[in-house]
N, C-alpha and C positions, 0 to 999 in steps of 0.2 A: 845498518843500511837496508834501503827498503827495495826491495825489487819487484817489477811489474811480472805477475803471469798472467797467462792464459787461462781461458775455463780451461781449456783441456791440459795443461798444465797442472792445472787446480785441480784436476781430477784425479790426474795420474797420482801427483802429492797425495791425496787422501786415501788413493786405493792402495798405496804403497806404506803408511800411516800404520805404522802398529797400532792391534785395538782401535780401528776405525774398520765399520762395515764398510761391506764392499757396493760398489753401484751398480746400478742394473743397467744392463746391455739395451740397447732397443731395436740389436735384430732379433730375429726367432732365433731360438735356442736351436743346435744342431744335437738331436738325440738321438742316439743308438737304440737298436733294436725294433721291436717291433712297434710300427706306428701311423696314425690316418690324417693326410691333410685335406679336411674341407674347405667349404667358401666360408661358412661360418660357424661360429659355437655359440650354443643356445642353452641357458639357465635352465635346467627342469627341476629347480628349488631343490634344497640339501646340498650336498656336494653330487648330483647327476648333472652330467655335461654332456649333451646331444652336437656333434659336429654333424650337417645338414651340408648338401649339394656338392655334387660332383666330386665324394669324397675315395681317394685315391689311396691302397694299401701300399705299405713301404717295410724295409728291415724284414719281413718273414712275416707281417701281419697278413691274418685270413680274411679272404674276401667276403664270406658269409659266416655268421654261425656264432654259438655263443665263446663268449672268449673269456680266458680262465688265469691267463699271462698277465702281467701288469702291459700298458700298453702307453702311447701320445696320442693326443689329437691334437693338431694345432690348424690353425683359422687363418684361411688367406687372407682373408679382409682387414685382420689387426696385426698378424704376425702371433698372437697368443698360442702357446703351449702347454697343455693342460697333462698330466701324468694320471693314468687310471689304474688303480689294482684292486685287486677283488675285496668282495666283503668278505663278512659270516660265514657265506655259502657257499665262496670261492667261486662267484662268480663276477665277473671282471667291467662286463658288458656285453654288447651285441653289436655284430656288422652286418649291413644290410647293404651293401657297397651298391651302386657309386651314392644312395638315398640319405643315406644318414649309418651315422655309428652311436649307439648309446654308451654314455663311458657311467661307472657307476665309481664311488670313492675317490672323486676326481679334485686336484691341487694344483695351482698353478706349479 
């Protein structure tokens, strides 16, 4: 017997699908702890993620100063969430709030 679904049927079936990857969400991720959301996030080649304009500290994140934490930044303009932790040097990146945040070792 053949039965009609939904996508979102079809979806739930496959997320529920033993051994089937899971789908991606298409809100922003809701992440704990410490974290900055700008207008937007900006490539600075490697994994360096610059979140730019009117960016807003959350969770215990510092408003200025070098950050040493793993930390988010995620982007008003697409909903993206980026995760940053430090390098080598344990250094994580920099808040220049509300200007920009630079995130360094950053992943979606």
């Amino acid at each position: 017997m053949i039965t009609r679904l939904s996508l979102a049927g079809l979806a739930l079936a496959a997320a529920l699908a033993p051994g089937t990857p899971a789908l991606a969400s298409t809100r922003p991720a809701q992440v704990a702890g410490p974290g900055y959301t700008c207008d937007r996030l900006v490539w600075q080649g490697g994994n360096q993620w610059d979140g730019v304009d009117r960016c807003v500290p959350s969770g215990g994140a510092f408003p200025s100063g070098p950050l040493v934490d793993p930390f988010t930044i995620t982007s008003r303009e697409t909903g993206a969430t980026f995760t940053c932790t430090p390098d080598s040097f344990g250094h994580a990146g920099t808040a220049q709030t509300p200007q920009r945040v630079i995130g360094n070792r950053c992943s979606p």
